[in-house]
MARTORDO-781533 format. One record per residue (C-alpha): residue number from 0; residue in three letters; chain; x, y, z. Coordinates in nm, 2 decimals, padded with zeros to 4 digits. Layout:
BEGIN
<site seq="NUM" type="ALA" mol="A" u="X" v="Y" w="Z"/>
...
//
This chain:
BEGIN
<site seq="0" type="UNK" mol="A" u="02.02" v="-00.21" w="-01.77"/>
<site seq="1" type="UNK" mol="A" u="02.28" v="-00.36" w="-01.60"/>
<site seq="2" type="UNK" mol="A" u="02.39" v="00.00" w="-01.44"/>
<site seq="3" type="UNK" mol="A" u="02.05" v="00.07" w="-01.33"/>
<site seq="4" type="UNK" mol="A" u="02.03" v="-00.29" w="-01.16"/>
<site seq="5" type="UNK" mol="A" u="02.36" v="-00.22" w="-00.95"/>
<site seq="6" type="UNK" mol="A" u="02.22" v="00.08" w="-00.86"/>
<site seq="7" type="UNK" mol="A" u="01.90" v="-00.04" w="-00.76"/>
<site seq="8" type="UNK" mol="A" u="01.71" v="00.18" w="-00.95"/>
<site seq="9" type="UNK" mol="A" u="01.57" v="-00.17" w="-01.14"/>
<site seq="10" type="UNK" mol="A" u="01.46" v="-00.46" w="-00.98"/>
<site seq="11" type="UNK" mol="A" u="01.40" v="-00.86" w="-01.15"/>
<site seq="12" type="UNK" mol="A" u="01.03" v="-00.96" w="-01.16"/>
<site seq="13" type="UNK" mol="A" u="01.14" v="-01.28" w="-01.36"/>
<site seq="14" type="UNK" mol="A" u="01.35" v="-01.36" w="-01.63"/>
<site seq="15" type="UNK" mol="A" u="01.36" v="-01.03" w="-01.89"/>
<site seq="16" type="UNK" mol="A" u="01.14" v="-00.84" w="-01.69"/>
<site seq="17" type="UNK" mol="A" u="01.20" v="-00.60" w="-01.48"/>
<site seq="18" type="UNK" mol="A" u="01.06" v="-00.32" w="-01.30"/>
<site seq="19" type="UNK" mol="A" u="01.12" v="00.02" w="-01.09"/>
<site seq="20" type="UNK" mol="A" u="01.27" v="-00.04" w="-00.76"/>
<site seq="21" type="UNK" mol="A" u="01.09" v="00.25" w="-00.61"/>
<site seq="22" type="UNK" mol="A" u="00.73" v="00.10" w="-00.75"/>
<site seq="23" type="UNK" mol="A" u="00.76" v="-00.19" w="-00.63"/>
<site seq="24" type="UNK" mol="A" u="00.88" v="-00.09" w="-00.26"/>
<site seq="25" type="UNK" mol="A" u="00.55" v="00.14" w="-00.25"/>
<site seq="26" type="UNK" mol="A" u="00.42" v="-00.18" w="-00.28"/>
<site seq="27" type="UNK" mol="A" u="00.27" v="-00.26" w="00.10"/>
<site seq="28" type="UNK" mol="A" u="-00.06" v="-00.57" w="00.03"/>
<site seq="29" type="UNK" mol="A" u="00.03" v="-00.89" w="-00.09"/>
<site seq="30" type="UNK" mol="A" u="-00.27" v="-00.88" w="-00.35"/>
<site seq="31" type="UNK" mol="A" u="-00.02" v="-00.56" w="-00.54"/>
<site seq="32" type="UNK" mol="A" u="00.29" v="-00.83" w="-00.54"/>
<site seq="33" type="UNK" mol="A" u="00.08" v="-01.11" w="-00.65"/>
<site seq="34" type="UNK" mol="A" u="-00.07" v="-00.90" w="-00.99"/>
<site seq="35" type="UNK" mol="A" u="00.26" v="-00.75" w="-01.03"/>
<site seq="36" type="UNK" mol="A" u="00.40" v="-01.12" w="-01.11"/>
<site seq="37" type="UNK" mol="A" u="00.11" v="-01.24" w="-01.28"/>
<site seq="38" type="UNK" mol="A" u="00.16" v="-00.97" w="-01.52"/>
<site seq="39" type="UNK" mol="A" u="00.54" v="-01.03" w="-01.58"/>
<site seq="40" type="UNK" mol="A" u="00.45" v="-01.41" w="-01.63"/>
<site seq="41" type="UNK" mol="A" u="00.22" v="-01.32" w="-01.90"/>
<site seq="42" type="UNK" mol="A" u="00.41" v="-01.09" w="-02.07"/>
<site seq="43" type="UNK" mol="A" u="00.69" v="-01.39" w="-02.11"/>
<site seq="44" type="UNK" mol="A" u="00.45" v="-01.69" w="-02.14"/>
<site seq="45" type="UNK" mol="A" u="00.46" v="-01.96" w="-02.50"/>
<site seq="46" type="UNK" mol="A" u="00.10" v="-01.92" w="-02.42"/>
<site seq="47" type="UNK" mol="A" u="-00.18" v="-01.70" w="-02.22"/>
<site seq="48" type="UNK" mol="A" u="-00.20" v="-01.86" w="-01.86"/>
<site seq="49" type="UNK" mol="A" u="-00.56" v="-01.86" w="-01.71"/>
<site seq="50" type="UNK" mol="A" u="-00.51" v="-01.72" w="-01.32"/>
<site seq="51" type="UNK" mol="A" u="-00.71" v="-01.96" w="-01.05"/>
<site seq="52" type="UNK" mol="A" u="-00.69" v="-01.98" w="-00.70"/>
<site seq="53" type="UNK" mol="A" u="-00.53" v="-01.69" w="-00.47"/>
<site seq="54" type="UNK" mol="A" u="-00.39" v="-01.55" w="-00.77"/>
<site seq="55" type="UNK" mol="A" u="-00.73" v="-01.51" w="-00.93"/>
<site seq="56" type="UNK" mol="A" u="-00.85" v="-01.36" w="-00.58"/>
<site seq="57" type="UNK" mol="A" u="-00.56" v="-01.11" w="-00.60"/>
<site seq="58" type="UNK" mol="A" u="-00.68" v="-01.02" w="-01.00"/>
<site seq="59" type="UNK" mol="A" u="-01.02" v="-00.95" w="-00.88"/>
<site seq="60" type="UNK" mol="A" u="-00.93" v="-00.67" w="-00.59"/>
<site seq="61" type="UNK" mol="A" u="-00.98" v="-00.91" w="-00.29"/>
<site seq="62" type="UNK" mol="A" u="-00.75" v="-00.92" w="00.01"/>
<site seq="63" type="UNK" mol="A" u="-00.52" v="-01.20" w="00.03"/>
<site seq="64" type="UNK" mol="A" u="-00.39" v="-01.23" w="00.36"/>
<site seq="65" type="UNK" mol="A" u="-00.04" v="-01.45" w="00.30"/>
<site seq="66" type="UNK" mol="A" u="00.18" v="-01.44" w="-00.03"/>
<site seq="67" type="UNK" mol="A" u="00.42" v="-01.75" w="-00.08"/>
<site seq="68" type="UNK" mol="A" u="00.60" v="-01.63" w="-00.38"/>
<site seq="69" type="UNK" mol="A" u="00.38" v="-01.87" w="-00.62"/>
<site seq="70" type="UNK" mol="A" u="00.15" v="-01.78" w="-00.90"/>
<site seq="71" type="UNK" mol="A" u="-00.12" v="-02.02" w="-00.92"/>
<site seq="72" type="UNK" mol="A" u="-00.26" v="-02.13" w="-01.29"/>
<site seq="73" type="UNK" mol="A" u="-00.53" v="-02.35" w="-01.46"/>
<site seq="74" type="UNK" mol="A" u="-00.42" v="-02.62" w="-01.68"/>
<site seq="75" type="UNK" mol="A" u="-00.64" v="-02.89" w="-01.90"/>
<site seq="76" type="UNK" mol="A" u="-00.55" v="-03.28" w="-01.78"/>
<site seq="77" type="UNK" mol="A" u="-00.23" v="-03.28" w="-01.94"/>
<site seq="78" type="UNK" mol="A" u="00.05" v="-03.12" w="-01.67"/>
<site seq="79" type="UNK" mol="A" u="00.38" v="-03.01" w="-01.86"/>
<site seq="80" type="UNK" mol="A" u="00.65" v="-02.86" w="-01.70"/>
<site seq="81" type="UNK" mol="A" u="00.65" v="-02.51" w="-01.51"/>
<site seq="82" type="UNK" mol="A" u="00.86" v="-02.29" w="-01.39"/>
<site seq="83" type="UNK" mol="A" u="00.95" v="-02.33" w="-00.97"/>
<site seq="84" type="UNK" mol="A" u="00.70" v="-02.03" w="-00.86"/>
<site seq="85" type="UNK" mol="A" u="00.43" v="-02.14" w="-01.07"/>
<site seq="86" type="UNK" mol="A" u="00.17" v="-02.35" w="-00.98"/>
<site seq="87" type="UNK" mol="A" u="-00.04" v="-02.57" w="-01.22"/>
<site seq="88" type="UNK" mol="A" u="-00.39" v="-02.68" w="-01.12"/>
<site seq="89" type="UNK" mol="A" u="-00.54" v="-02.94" w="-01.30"/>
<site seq="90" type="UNK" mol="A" u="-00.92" v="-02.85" w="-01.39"/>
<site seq="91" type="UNK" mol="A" u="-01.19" v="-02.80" w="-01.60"/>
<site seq="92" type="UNK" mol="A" u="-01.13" v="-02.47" w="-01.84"/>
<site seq="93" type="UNK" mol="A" u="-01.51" v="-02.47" w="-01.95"/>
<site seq="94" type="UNK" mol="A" u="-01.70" v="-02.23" w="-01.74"/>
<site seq="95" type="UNK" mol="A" u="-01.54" v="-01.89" w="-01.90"/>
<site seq="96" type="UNK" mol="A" u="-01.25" v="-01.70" w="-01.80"/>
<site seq="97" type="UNK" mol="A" u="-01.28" v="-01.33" w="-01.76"/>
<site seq="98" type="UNK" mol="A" u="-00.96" v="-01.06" w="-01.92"/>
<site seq="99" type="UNK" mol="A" u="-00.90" v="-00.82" w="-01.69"/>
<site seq="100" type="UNK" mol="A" u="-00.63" v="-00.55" w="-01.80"/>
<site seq="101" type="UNK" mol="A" u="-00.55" v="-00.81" w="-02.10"/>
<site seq="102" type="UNK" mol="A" u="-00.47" v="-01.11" w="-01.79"/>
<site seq="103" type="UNK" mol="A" u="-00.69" v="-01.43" w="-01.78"/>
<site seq="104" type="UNK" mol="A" u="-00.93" v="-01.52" w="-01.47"/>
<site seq="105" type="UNK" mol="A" u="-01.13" v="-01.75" w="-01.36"/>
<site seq="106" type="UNK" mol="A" u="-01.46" v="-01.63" w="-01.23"/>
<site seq="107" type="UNK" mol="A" u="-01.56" v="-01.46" w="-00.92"/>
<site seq="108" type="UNK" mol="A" u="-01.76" v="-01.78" w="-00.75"/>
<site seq="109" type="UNK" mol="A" u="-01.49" v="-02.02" w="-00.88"/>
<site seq="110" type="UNK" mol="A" u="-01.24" v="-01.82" w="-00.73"/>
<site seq="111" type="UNK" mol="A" u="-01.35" v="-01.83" w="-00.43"/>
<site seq="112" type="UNK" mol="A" u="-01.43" v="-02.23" w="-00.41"/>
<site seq="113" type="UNK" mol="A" u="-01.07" v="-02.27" w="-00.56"/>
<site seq="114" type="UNK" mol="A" u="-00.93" v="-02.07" w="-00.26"/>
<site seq="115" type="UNK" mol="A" u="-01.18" v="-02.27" w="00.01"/>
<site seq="116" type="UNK" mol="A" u="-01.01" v="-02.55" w="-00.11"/>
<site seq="117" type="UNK" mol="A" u="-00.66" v="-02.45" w="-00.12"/>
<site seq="118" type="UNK" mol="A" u="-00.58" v="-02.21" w="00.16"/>
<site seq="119" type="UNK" mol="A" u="-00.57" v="-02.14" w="00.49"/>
<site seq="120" type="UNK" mol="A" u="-00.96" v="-02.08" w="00.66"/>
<site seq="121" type="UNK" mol="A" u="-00.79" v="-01.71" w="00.76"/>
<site seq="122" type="UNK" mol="A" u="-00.74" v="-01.68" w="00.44"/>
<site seq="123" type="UNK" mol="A" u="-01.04" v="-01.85" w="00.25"/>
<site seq="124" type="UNK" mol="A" u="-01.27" v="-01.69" w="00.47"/>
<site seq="125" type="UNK" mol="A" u="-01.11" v="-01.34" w="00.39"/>
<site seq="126" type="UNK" mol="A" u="-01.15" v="-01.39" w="00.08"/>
<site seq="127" type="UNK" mol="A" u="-01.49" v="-01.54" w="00.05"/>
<site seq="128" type="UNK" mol="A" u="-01.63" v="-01.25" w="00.27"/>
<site seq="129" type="UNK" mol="A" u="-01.45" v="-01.01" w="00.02"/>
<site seq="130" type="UNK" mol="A" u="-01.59" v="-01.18" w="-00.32"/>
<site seq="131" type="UNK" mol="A" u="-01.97" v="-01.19" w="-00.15"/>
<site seq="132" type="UNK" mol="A" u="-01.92" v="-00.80" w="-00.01"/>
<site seq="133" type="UNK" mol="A" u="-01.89" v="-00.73" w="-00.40"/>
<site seq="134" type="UNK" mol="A" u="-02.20" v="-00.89" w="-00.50"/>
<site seq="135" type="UNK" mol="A" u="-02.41" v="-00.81" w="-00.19"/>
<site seq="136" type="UNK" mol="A" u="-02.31" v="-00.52" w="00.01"/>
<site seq="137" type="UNK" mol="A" u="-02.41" v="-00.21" w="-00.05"/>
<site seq="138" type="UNK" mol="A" u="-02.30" v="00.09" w="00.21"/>
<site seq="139" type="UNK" mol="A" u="-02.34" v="00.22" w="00.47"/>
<site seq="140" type="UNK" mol="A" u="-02.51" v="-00.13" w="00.56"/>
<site seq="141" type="UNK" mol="A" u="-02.75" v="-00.26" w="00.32"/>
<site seq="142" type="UNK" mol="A" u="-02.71" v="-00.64" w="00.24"/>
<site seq="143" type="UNK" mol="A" u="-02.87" v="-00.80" w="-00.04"/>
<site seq="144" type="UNK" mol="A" u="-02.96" v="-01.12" w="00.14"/>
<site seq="145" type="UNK" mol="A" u="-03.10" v="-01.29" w="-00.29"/>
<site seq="146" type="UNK" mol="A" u="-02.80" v="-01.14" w="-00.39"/>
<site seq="147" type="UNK" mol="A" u="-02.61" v="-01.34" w="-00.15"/>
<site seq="148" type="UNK" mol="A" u="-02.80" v="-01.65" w="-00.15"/>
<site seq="149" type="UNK" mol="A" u="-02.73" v="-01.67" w="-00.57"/>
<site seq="150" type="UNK" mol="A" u="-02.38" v="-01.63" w="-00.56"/>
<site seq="151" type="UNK" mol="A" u="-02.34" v="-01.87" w="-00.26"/>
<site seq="152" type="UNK" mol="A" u="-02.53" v="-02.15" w="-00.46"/>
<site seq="153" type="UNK" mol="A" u="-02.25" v="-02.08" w="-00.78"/>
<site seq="154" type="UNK" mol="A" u="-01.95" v="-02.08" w="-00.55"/>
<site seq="155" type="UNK" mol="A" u="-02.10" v="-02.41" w="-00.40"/>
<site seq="156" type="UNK" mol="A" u="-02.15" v="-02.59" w="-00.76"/>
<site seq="157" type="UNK" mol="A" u="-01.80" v="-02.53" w="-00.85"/>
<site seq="158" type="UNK" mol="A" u="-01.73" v="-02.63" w="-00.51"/>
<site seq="159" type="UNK" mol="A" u="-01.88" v="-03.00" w="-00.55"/>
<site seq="160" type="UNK" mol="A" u="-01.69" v="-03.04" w="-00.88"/>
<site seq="161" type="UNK" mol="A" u="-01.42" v="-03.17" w="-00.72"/>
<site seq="162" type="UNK" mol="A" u="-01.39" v="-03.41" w="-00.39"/>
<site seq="163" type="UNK" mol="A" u="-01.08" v="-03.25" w="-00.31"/>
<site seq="164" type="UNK" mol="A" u="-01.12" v="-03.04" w="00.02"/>
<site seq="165" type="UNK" mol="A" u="-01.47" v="-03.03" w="-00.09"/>
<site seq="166" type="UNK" mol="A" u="-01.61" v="-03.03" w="00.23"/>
<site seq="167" type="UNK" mol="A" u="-01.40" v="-02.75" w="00.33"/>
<site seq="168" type="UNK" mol="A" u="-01.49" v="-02.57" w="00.07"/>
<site seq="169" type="UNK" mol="A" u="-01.87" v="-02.62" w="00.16"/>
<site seq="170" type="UNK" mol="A" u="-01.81" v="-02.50" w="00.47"/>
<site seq="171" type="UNK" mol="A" u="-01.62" v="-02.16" w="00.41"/>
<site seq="172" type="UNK" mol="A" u="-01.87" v="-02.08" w="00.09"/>
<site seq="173" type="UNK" mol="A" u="-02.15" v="-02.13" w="00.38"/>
<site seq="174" type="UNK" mol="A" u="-01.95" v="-01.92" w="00.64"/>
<site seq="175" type="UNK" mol="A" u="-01.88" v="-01.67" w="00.41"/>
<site seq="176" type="UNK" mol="A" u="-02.06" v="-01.26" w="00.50"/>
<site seq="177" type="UNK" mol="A" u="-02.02" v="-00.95" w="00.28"/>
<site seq="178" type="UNK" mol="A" u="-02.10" v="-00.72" w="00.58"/>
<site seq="179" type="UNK" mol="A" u="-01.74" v="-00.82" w="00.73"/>
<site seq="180" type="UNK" mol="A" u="-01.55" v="-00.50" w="00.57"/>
<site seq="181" type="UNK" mol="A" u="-01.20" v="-00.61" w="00.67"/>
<site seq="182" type="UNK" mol="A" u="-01.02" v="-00.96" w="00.67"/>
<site seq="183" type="UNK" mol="A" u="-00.90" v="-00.91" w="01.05"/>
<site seq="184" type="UNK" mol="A" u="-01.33" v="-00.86" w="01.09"/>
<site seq="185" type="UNK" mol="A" u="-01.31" v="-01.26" w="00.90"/>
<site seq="186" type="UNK" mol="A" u="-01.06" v="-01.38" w="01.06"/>
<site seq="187" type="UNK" mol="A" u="-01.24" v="-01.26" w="01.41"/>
<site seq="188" type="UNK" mol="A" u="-01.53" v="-01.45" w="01.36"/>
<site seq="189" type="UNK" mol="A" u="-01.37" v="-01.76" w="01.27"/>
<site seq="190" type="UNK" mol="A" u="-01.15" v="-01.69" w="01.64"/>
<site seq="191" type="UNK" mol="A" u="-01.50" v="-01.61" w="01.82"/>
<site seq="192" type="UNK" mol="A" u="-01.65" v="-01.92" w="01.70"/>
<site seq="193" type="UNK" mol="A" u="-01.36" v="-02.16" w="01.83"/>
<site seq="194" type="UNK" mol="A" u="-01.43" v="-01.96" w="02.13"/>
<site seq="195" type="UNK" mol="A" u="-01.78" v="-02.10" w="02.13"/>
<site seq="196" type="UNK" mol="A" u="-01.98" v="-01.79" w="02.10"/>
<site seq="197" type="UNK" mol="A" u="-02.28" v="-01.80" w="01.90"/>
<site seq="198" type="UNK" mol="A" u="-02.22" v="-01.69" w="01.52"/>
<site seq="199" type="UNK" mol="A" u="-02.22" v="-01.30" w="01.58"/>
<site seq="200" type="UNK" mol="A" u="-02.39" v="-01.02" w="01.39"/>
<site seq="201" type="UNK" mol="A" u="-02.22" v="-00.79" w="01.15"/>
<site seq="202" type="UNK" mol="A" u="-02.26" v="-00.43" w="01.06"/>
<site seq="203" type="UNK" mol="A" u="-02.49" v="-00.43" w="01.38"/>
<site seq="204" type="UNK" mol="A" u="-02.67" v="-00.04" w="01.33"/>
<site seq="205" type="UNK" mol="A" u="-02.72" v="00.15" w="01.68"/>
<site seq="206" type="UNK" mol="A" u="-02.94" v="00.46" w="01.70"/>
<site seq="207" type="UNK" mol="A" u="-02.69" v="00.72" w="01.74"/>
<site seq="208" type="UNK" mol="A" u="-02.80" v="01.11" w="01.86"/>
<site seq="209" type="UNK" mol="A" u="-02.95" v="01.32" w="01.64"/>
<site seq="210" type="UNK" mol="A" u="-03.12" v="01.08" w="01.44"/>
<site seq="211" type="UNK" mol="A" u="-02.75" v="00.89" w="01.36"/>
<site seq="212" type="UNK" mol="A" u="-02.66" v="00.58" w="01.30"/>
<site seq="213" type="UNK" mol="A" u="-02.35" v="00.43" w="01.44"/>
<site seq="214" type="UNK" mol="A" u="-02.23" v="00.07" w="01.28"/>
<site seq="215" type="UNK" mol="A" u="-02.07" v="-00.14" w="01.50"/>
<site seq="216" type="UNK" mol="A" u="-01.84" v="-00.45" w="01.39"/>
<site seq="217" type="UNK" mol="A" u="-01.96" v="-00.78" w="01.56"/>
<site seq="218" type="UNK" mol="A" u="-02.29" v="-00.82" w="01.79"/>
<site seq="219" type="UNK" mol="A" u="-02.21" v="-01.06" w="02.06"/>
<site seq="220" type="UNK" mol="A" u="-02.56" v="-01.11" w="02.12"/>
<site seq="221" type="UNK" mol="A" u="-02.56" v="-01.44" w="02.35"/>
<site seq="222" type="UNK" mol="A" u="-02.34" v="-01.23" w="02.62"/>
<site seq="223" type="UNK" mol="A" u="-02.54" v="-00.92" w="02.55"/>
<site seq="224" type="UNK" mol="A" u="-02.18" v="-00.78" w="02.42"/>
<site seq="225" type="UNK" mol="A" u="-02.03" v="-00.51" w="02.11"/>
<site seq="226" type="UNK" mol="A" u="-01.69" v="-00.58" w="01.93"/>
<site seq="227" type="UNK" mol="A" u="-01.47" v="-00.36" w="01.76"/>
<site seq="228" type="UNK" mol="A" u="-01.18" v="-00.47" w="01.52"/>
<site seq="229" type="UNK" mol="A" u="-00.89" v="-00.20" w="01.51"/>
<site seq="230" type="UNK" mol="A" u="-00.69" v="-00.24" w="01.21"/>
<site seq="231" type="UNK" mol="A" u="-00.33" v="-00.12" w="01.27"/>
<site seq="232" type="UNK" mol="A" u="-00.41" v="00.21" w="01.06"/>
<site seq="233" type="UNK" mol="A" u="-00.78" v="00.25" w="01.16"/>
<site seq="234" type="UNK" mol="A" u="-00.69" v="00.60" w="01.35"/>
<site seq="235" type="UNK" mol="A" u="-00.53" v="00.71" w="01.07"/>
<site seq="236" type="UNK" mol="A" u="-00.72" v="00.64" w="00.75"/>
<site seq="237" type="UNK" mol="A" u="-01.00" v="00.75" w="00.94"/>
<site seq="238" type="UNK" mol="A" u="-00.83" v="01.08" w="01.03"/>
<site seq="239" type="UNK" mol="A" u="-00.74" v="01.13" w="00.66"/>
<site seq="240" type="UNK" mol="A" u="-01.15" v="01.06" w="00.53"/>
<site seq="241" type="UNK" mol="A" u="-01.22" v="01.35" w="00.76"/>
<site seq="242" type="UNK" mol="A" u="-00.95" v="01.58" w="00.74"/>
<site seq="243" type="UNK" mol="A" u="-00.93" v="01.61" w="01.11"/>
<site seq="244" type="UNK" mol="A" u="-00.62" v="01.51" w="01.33"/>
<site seq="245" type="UNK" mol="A" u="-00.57" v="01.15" w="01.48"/>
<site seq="246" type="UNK" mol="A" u="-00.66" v="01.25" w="01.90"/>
<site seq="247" type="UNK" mol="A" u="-00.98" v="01.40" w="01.69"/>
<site seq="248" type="UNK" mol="A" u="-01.06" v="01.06" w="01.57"/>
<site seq="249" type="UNK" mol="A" u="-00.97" v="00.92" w="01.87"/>
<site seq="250" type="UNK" mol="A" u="-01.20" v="01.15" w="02.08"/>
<site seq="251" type="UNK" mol="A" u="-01.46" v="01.08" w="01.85"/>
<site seq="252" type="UNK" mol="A" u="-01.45" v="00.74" w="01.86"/>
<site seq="253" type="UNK" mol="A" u="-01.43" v="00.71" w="02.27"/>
<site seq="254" type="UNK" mol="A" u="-01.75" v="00.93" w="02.21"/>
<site seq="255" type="UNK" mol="A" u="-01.91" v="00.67" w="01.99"/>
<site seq="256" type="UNK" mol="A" u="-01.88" v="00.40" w="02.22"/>
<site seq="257" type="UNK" mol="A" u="-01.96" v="00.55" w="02.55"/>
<site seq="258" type="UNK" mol="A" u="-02.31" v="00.65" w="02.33"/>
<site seq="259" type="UNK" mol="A" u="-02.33" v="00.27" w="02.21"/>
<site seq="260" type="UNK" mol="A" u="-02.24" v="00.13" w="02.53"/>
<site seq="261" type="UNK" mol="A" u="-02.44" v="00.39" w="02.75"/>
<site seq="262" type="UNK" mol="A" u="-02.75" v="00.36" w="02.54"/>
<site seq="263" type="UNK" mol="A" u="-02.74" v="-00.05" w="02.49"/>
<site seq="264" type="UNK" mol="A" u="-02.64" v="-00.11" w="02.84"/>
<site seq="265" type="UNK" mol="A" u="-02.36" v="-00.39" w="02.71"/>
<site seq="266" type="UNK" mol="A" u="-02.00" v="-00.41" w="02.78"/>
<site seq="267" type="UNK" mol="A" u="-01.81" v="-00.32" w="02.43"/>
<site seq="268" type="UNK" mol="A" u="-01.47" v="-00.51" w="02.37"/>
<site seq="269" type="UNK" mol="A" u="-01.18" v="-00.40" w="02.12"/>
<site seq="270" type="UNK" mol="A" u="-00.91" v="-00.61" w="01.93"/>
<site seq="271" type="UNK" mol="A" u="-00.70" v="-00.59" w="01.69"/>
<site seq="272" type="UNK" mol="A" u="-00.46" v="-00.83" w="01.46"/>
<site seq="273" type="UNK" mol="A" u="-00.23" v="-00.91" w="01.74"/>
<site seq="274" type="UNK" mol="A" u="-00.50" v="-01.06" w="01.91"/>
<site seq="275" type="UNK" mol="A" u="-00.68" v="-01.27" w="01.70"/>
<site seq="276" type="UNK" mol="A" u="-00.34" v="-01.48" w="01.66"/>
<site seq="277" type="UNK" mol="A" u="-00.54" v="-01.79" w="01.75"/>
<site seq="278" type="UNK" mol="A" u="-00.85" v="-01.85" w="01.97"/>
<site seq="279" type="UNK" mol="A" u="-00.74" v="-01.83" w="02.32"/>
<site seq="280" type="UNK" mol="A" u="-00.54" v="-01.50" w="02.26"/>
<site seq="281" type="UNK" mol="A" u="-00.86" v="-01.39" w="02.18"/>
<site seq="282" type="UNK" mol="A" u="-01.03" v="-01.54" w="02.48"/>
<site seq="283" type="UNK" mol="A" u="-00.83" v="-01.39" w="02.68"/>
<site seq="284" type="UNK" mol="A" u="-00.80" v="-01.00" w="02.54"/>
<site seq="285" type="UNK" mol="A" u="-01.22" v="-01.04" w="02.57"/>
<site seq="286" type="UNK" mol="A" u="-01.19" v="-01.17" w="02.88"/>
<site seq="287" type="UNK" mol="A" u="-01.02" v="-00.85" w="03.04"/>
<site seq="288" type="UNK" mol="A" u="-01.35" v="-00.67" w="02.93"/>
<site seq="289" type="UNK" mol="A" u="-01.59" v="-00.91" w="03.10"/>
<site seq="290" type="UNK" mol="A" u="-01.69" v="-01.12" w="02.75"/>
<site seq="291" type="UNK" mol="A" u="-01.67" v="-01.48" w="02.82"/>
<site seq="292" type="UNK" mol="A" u="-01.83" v="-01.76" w="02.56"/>
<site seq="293" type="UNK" mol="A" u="-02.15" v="-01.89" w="02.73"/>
<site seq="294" type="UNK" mol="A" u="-02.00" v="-02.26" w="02.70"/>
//
């Protein structure tokens, strides 16, 4: 063991665990890390820990946009002693956990009110979005508006359990749209409203030719305006779905939008994650297209 850590062929996940160096650099989203130490805390835990907060999020697939190192876990009143990267959130245990993979959970809706109150609104609302795209999306665009509705009323009754952040967790649950597909699509919207745009549609469909349909990210409609989010390796995974080469994608896509644009007769603005580092980045990368905020 000792060999194979000098060599680096072993890395320390905690204390008597360990796991393959080369696994764990393939490694790239901080959900993977996160459920990578949940599991070695478990497996050396006096007792099983129930999961809460972003480390719930991470256990139930959903982006998590930031990983500090700590693993977050439900305790009853009583708050003993815990290790330095774990931490314990005091809490009601009734409700039901869920085992996922033989590691404790708290629910979907709770998770998400959890992380509302806890995180970051980039982060909360990424999530939320996530956890509601689960129950309510269905593709390439079909949004179950009941569906949505329900699980917004559970996330808000465990959000009023608590008066801790509670209104920030109201706020977030209400936010919260399953037809944003990608957290830099969440964390746009939350930019374009400190912009003071109008809340935008999502998943807007446009009559494509030959009876198509072409989807199209945000809908801008108070300035009569498209958006686009470019994740860093939208060229590329799209290349990849469709076995063609990246300056087909590209082609493709230049196609696509002088359709949308031509057909729609609205000016069509692109970003991506380096421009949604706050609001008036934003402002200004729409601004260079002609999209201003009404006020």
């Amino acid at each position: 063991m000792r060999r194979e850590l000098e060599a680096d062929h072993l890395t320390l996940v905690r204390r008597g665990v360990y796991a393959r160096a080369a696994d764990l650099a393939s490694l790239t989203r901080a959900e993977q890390k996160i459920i990578v130490r949940a599991r070695a805390l478990a497996l050396v835990a006096h007792s099983r820990p129930v999961f809460c907060s972003i480390t719930a999020a991470a256990l139930h697939g959903l982006p998590c946009l930031r990983d500090d190192g700590k693993l977050h876990v439900l305790t009853g009143h009583g708050r003993p002693g815990a290790p330095a990267d774990v931490v314990r959130h005091g809490g009601l245990l009734e409700g039901g956990t869920e085992e996922v993979h033989g590691l404790l959970r708290t629910p979907l809706a709770r998770t998400v009110a959890d992380v509302a109150r806890n995180e970051t609104r980039e982060v909360a609302l990424s999530v939320a979005d996530a956890a509601f795209r689960v129950r309510a999306f269905e593709p390439p665009g079909a949004y179950d508006d009941d569906a949505a509705a329900r699980f917004r009323d559970e996330a808000l009754r465990w959000a009023a359990l608590t008066t801790r952040n509670r209104r920030t967790a109201e706020r977030i649950v209400r936010l919260a749209d399953g037809r944003a597909h990608l957290p830099g699509e969440s964390v746009s919207r939350l930019r374009l409203l400190d912009l003071g745009f109008a809340a935008p549609s999502l998943q807007v469909p446009v009559a494509g030719p030959h009876g198509g349909t072409f989807w199209v990210d945000f809908g801008l409609d108070d300035v009569a305006a498209w958006g686009e989010f470019d994740g860093k390796g939208k060229y590329r995974d799209l290349a990849e779905a469709a076995g063609r080469s990246p300056y087909e994608v590209v082609e493709r896509e230049k196609q696509r939008e002088d359709w949308i644009r031509g057909t729609t007769n609205r000016r069509f603005a692109r970003w991506g994650w380096d421009d949604i580092r706050d609001a008036a980045t934003l402002g200004r990368r729409l601004h260079a297209f002609g999209v201003t905020p009404p006020r």
